[in-house]
N, C-alpha and C positions, 0 to 999 in steps of 0.2 A: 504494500500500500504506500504511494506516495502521499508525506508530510509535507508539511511548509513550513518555514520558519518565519515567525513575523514578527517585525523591527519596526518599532515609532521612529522616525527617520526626518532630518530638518534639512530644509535643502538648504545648501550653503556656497559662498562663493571664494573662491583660492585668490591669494598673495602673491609668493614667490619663491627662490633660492636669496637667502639671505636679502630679501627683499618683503617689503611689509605692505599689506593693503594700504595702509594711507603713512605717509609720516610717521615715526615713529613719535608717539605722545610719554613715555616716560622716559626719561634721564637717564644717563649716563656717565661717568665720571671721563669716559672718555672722548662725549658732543666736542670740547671745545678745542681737540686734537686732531681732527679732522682736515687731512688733505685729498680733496679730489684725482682721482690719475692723472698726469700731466697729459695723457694722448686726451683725455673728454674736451681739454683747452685747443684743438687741432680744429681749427673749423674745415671744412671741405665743400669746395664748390668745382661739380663739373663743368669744364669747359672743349668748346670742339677741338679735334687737335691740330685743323689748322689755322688758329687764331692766340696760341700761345705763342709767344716771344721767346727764339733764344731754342727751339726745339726740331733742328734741322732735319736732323740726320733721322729722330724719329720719326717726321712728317714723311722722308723718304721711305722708309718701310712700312706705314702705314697707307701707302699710296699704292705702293706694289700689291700691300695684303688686299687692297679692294680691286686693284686690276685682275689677279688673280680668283678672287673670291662674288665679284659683282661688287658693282656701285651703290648698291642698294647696302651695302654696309655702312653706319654709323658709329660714331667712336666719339668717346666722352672722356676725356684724359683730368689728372689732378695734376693741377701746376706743382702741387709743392714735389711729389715724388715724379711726374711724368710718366708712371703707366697708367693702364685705361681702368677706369672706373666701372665702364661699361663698354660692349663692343656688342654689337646688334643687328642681323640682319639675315637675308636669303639664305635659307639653311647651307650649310656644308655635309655633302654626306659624310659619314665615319664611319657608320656601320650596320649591319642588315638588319633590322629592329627587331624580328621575329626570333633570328637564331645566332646573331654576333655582339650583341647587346649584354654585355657581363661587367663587370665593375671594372677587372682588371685588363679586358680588350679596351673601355673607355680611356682607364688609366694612362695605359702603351699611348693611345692615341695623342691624350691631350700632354705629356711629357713632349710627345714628336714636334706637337705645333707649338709648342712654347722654348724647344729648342733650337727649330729652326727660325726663331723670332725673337731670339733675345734682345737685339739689340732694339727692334722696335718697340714691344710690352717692357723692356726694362725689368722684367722678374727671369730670374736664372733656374732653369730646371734642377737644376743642385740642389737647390732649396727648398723645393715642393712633398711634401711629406702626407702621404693621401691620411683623410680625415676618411676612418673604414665607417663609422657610425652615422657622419654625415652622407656618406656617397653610397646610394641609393637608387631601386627604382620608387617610383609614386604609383604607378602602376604598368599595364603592360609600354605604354607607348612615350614616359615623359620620366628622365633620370638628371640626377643631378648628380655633379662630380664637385668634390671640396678637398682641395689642398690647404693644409697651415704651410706655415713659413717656419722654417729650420735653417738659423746659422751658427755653423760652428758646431754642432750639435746641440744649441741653446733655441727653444722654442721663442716666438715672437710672437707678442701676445698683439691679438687683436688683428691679425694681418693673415690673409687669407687668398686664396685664387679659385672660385666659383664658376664652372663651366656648367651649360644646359644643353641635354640633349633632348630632343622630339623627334619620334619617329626613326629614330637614328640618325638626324641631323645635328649638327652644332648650331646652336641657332642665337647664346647670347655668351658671353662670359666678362668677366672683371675681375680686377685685384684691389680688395680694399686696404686704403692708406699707403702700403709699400714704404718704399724710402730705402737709403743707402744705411747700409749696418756694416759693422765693423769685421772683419773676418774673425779678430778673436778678442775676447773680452779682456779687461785689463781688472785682474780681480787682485785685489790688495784683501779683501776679508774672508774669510771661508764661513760657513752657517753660522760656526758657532758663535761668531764675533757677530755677525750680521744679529743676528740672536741678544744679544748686549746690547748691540745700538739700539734694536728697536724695544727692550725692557726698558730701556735709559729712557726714548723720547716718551714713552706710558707711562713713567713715572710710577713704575712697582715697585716694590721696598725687595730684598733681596729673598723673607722670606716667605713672599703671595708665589704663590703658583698658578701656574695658566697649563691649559688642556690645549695641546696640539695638534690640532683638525687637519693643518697642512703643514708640514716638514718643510722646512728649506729647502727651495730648489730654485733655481738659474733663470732666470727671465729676460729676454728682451723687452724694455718697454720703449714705445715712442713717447718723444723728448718736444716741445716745440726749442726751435732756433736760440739759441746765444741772445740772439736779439729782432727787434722786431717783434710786430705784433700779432701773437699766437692765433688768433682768430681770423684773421687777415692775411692773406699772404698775395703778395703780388711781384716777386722774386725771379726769378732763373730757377725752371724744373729740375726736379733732384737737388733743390739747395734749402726746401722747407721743411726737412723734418730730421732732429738728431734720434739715437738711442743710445739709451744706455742701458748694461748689465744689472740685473737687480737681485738680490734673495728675495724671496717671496715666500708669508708666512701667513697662517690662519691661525686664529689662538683664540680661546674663549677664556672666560672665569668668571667663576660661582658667582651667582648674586649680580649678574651686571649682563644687561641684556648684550644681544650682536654676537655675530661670528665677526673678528674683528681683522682686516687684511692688511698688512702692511708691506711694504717693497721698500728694500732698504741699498741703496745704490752699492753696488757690489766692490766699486775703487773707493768711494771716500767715507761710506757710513753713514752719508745722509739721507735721513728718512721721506722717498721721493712721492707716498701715497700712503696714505693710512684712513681705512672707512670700513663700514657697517655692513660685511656682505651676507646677512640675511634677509632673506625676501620676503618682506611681512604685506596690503589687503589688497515545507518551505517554512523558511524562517521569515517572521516577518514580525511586523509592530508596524508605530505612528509617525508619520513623516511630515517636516515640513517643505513641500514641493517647492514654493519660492521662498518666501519668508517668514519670520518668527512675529509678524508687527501686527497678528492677528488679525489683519482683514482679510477673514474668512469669503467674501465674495470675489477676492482674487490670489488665493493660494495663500493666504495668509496665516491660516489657523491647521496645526496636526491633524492629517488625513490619516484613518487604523489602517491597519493592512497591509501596509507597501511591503516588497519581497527585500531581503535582506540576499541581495546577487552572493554568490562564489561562496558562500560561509563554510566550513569547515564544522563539521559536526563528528561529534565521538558517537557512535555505537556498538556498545557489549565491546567497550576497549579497540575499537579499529576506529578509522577516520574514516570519514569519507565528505565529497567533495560534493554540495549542492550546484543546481545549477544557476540560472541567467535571473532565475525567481525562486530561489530559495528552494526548491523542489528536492527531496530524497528520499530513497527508498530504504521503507522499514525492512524490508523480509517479513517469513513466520515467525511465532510466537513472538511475547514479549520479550524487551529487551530494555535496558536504561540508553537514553539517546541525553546528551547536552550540547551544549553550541555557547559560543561569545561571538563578538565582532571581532573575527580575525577570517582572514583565507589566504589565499594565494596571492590576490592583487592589492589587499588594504588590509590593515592589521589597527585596530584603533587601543590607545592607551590613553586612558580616561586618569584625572587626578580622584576624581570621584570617587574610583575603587574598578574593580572587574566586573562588568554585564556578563552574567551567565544564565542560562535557563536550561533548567532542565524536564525531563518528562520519561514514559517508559515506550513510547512509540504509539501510541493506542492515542493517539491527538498531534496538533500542529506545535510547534516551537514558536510559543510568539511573547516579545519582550513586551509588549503590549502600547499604549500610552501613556501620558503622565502632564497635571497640568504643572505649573510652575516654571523655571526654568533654571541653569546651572546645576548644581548635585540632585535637585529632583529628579528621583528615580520612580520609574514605572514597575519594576518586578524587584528591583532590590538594589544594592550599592552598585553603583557604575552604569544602572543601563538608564541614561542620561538622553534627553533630548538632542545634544552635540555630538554623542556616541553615534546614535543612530543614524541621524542625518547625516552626518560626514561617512559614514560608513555605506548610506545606498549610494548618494551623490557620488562619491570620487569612483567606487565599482563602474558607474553606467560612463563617465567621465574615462574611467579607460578601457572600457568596453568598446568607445566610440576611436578614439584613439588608435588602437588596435585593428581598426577596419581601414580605415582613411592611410594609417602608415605602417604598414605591414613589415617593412623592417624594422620597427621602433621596437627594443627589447626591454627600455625601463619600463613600457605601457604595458608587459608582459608578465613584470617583475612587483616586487613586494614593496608597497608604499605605506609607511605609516603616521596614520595621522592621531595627532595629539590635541585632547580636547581640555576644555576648561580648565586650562591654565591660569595660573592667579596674577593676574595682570588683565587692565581691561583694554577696549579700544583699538583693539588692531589683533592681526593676525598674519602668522609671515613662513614664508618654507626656508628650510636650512639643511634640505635634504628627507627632510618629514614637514610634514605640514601641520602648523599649529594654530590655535584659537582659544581667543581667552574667554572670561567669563563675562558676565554682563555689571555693570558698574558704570560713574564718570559720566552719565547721558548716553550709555551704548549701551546695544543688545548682548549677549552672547553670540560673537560670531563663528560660531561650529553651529552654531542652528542657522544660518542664512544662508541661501543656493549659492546665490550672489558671490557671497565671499570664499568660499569652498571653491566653486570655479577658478574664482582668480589664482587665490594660492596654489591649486593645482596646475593652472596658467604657468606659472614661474617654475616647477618644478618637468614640466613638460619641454617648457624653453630651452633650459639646462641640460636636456636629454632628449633633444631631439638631431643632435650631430651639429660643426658647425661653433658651438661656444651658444652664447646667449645672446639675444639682440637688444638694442637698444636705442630706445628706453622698452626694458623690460613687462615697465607695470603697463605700456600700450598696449602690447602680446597678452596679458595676463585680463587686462578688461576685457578684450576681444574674445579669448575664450567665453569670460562669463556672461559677454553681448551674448554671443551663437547659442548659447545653449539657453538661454530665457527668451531670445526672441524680442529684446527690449535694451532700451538705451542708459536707464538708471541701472548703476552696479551695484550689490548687497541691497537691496529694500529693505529700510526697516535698522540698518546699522545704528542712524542715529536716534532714540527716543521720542526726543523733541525736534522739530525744524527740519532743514532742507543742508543739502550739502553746499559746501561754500564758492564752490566752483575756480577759485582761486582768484574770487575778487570778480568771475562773472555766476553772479548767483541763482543757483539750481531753483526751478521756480515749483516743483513736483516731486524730488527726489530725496527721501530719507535717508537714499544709502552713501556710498563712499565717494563717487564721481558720475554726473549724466551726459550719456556721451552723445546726447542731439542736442545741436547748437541751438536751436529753435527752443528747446524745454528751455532757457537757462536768460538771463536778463536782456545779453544786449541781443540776444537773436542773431549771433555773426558768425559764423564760419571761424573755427580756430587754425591761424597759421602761423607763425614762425614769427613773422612780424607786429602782427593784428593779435598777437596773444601772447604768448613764450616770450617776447620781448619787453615786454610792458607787464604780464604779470608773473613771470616765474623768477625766483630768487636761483643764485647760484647753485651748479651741480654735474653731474658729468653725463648730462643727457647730448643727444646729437649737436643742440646748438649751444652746448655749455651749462647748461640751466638742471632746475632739480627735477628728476626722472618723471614724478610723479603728476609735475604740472606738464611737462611735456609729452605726457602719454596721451593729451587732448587731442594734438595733430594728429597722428596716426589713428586711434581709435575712431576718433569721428568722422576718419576718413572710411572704414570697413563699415562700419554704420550707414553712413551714408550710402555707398556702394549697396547696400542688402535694402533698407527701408527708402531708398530714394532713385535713384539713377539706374537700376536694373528694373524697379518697374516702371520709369519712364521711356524704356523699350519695348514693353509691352509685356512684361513678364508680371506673371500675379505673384502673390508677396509671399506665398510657402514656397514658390519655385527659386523667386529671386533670394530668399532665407537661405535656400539649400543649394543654390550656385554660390553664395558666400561662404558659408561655410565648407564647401569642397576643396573652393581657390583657396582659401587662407590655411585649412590643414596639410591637403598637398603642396602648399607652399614652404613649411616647417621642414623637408625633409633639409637637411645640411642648413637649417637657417642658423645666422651668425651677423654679428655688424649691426653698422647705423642702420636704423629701417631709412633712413631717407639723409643727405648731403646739406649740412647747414653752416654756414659762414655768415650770421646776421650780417646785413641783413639780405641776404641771400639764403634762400635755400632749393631743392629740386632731388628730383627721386633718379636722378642718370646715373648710376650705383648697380654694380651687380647683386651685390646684399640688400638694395631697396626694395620695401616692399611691393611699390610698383612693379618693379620689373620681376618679382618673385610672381603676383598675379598675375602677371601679362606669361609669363614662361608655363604655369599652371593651365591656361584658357587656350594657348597653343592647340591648335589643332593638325597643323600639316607640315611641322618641321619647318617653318617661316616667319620670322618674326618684321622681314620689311613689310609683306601685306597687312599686318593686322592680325586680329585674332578674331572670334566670335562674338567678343562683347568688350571689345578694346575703346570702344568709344565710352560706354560704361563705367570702366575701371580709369580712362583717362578723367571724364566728367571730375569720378569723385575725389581722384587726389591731385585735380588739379584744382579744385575748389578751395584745397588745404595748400596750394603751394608746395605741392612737392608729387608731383609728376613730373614728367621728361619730353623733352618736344612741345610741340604746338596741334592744337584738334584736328588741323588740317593736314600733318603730315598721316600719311597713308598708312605706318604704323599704328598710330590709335585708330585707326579706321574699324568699324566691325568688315570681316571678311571672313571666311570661312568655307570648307571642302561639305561640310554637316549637311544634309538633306533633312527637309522637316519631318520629324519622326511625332505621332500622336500621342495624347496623354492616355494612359490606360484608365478605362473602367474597372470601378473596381468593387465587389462584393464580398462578406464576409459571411460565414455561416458554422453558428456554435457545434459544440459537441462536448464530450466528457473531458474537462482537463484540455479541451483544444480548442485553436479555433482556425479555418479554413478560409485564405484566402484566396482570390481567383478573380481574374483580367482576363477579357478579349485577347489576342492577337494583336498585336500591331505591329504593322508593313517597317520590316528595316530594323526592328530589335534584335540585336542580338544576342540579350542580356535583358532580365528585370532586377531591381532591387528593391527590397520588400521592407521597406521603413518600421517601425514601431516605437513608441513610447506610453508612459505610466504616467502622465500630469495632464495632457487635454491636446485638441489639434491645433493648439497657438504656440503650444512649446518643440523644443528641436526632436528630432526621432534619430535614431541609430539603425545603422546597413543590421539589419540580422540575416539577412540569407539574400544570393544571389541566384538566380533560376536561369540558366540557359533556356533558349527559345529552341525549340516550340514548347517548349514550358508553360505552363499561363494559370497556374495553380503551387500555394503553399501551404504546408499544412505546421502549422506551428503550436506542438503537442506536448507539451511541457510547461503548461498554465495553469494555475490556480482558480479553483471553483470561484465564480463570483467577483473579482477582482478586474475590474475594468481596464482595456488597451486600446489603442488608435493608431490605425494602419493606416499608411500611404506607399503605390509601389510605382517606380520612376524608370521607365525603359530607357537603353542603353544600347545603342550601336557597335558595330567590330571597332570603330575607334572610338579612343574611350571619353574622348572630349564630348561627344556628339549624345545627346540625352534629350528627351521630352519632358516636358513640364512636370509638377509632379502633382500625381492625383488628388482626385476631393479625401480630406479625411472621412477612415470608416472606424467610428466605434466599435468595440464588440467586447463581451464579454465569455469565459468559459463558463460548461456548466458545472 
């Protein structure tokens, strides 16, 4: 007989990797020691390469590589180092998609062309050190290659070479920052000294101890110039960026929030960056689907029931492993069965104490409900409101994950999240995800969707190949956008009022940041100049500024794109939801860098690391990026609204173009049964693939791929449901190429019996 286990569950939204939902609001004895990386001070603005000054000899190879390659190639070069930021155009083939298409045949390839082109790209194949976690496919027809940069055998941080392939064409690539490095480092200190200096500048007494998260090791970091003005550079290429050798150390201790990172310059001892790198905003029970602020009329208030995904149950002393809803098989006769919030994907550790339940098989596993919030428990110590909630939320969060990026192995792997922590106001990943209690004018955020997303955001970043992008907390709302389907992040965060918007104030949203310019006072469009310059204070976001206020540009730019400019193409708004969220996951595979190019008061997305050009290589459909794409005009709209797109609406690039033939949406019908429920579609002309959506909170919220049906398929039977517990299908056909898809169906409720 199959069981259930049921979990009261709060939906919540994620932070980051040493990065926190909002600012961190308590103290530190270390805030006033804080130096930003010297590379955040590097402003970067693309410029064409033949309108640089002083850059001959590369004009001449880059002239050849279009004569060669088509005219239809464009090249975006950064004066301070002189190679291309970006390089974009008419596919090059490289290799036969179906059957030469391997990591390591890409590998050979892009070494070749970056050997035979040294002197023009200015990056040396010696140095190129494949990033294996980053370099990827996305799926069958669209792969990404990610080199770091290695000199000397000394890794350089933040410096990268990004190739795309489509179809088996080469169709964009770039090197972010570069610059001339030293062939060997001038090390005057070894860890251990490095280690001294930087107790000396923290100001430890000889006998505090600190916990060493990361060991000493050798870094390159980029330096701006001797002299001149780091944000600015208007020089002779290859003459704007120094580096220097640094130890590089992570260290925490007791009693004093942060994962705390220091670089300590490897020839003289002085401490060249020191800051805060955590990233802070069937079994079954009660769940908070969006938020904890108890407006029950939009997912406010504990819904009973929800499945407790992947949980790990003991019976008669053996494990065994539930499924996607909590489902497991008792066997004969009685047995003792128990369960907690642990499995294979999420493991949660409550201060509360341990959620367990137990039973002898002869009924379901359910931790049940519970009103109050923080240590109230529902079945006894530990099964908490923030328990639960973080516990369904991050399961389906990398359930979805695991579809969209099928090489990602942290989405595969064991995350643990840590609930009601005693500290209120934020909550941040540091490698587990964490959330404090509610106090200060905030909610508990382990019970809000909201902030669970985000934090998971940051920790997804960090593992998704590539390094992390930045500004990280843009990446980290954008997840928690996609998966609510809305522009306020966390709801309900704050008790009283509106979020502050950072001086453009949130006119509707309780949670941490609203990322529709129109919710929010002056009704403007956040860009670089019109926002980030006027109200963001110092930090080491793309245009210098603090991470959190500059995650506005970016985020309201993928918002835009889903709620505004995809269906001004004529796409209805669950279809335009779920081409956003496809472009922006497949987008993640090797993502690293500035998402976008800012040198107040300039800025522009002509960057191989930009997110522009990461959605525009995602929406690719024929190995060509000088015609355009299928919704190029879309994706250009919206991040050129934010100032940071690339080109002009007119160039044939942002054009929509596309190989795609219109493929029909499916009909679609649902029909219960015991434990199951049956889905089934029409036929439609040219699929050659369906994808059969579902989700557990209503048809406004995001769904996750559960099963893909080859054609002539046009029926799924999905038999592993819970009597009585309500879901919502939609299934979205799919062409031999995989860009190419139909709208996506009417939501179909249905219930098992």
């Amino acid at each position: 007989m199959n069981r259930w286990i049921r979990v009261a569950v709060l939906c919540l939204a994620a932070a980051g990797l040493g990065r926190a939902a909002v600012v961190p609001q308590s103290a530190s004895r270390f805030d006033a020691l804080v130096i930003e990386d010297p590379g955040s001070r590097l402003g970067v603005v693309a410029e064409s390469f033949d309108r640089v000054p002083g850059f001959d000899a590369p004009r001449v190879g880059w002239d050849a590589f279009r004569a060669r390659h088509g005219a239809s190639w464009r090249i975006w070069v950064d004066r301070r180092s002189g190679s291309p930021l970006l390089a974009q155009g008419t596919g090059i083939r490289w290799v036969d998609p179906g059957r030469d298409a391997t990591a390591s045949a890409l590998e050979a390839k892009a070494r070749q062309l970056v050997g035979a082109n040294e002197g023009t790209f200015l990056v040396r194949a010696s140095e190129l050190s494949l990033d294996a976690s980053g370099t990827a496919s996305t799926d069958r027809d669209h792969w990404v290659v990610v080199f770091n940069r290695v000199v000397g055998g000394i890794p350089v941080e933040g410096e990268q070479l990004v190739l795309y392939v489509t179809r088996g064409n080469l169709v964009s690539f770039g090197a972010s920052r570069w610059g001339s490095v030293p062939a060997t480092p001038k090390l005057a200190l070894d860890a251990s000294s490095a280690m001294i200096a930087l107790r000396a500048y923290m100001g430890l007494r000889p006998e505090e101890s600190v916990e060493t998260v990361e060991p000493g090791r050798l870094a390159w970091i980029a330096v701006p110039p001797a002299s001149g003005d780091a944000s600015v550079y208007t020089g002779a290429p290859g003459a704007g960026i120094d580096h220097r050798a640094v130890w590089r150390f992570a260290v925490r201790m007791e009693a004093e929030r942060g994962t705390w990172v220091g670089k300590v310059d490897a020839e003289t001892g002085r401490v060249l960056a020191f800051y805060d790198d955590d990233r802070y905003a069937r079994v079954m029970g009660g769940s908070y689907p969006i938020s904890n602020d108890q407006n029950c009329a939009d997912f406010g208030c504990e819904i009973a029931g929800f499945p407790m995904p992947y949980a790990s149950v003991m019976i008669a002393k053996k494990v065994l492993a539930t499924g996607d809803y909590g489902l497991f098989e008792c066997g004969k006769g009685p047995k003792n069965s128990s369960v907690n919030l642990s499995g294979p994907y999420v493991k949660v550790t409550d201060t509360c104490g341990i959620a367990t339940i137990s039973g002898n098989c002869s009924g379901d596993l359910d931790f049940g409900t519970s009103g109050g919030t923080d240590c109230t428990s529902a079945s006894g110590s530990g099964d908490t409101h923030a328990g639960r909630t973080s516990y369904y939320h991050l399961n389906r969060l990398k359930e979805k994950a695991r579809y969209w990026l099928p090489s990602n192995t942290w989405a595969a792997a064991s995350l643990s999240s840590r609930v009601n922590q005693n500290n209120v106001c934020n909550a941040f990943y540091n490698g587990n995800v964490n959330f404090y209690k509610s106090g200060g004018g905030c909610r508990n955020t382990g019970e809000i969707g909201g902030v669970v997303a985000h934090e998971y955001g940051h920790g997804l970043d960090g593992n998704d190949g590539g390094g992390s992008e930045n500004p990280g907390e843009a990446y980290a709302d954008v997840i928690a956008i996609l998966e609510e389907r809305r522009s306020c992040v966390g709801r309900g965060f704050y008790q009283t009022g509106n979020c502050d918007g950072y001086g453009d104030t949130c006119l509707s949203c309780s949670g941490i940041r609203d990322m529709n310019w129109d919710n929010r006072v002056r009704h403007t469009p956040a860009t670089p100049t019109s926002f980030t310059a006027v109200n963001c204070p110092g930090g080491g976001g793309p245009c210098g500024r603090e991470a959190h206020c500059e995650a506005y540009v970016p985020a309201e730019t993928i918002y835009d794109l889903a709620a505004r400019d995809l269906p001004a193409m004529g796409l209805d708004a669950e279809s335009s939801w779920q081409l956003a969220e496809r472009l922006f996951y497949k987008s993640r595979q090797g993502s690293g860098g500035n998402a976008f190019n800012c040198a107040l008061p300039s800025s522009d997305g002509c960057g191989a690391t930009s997110w522009f050009n990461k959605l525009r290589n995602a929406d690719d459909d024929d190995g060509n990026l000088a015609n355009g794409t299928p919704h190029a005009a879309a994706i250009y709209a919206a991040f050129a609204r934010h100032a940071i797109a690339c080109g002009t609406a007119a160039d044939a690039s942002n054009l929509n173009s596309g190989t795609c033939a219109a493929i029909a949406t499916p009909a679609v019908t649902v029909a219960t049964g015991a434990g199951s429920v049956t889905v089934s579609w029409g036929a439609v002309a040219g699929a050659s693939r369906y994808l059969v959506l579902r989700n557990d909170v209503g048809c406004g919220y995001t769904s996750n791929v559960v099963a893909t049906v080859d054609a002539p398929g046009t029926s799924f039977v999905d038999d592993e449901l819970p009597g009585g517990f309500g879901v919502f299908y939609r299934v979205q056909a799919q062409g031999a190429n995989a860009a190419c898809e139909s709208a996506v169906s009417s939501c179909a409720p249905a219930s098992a019996n």
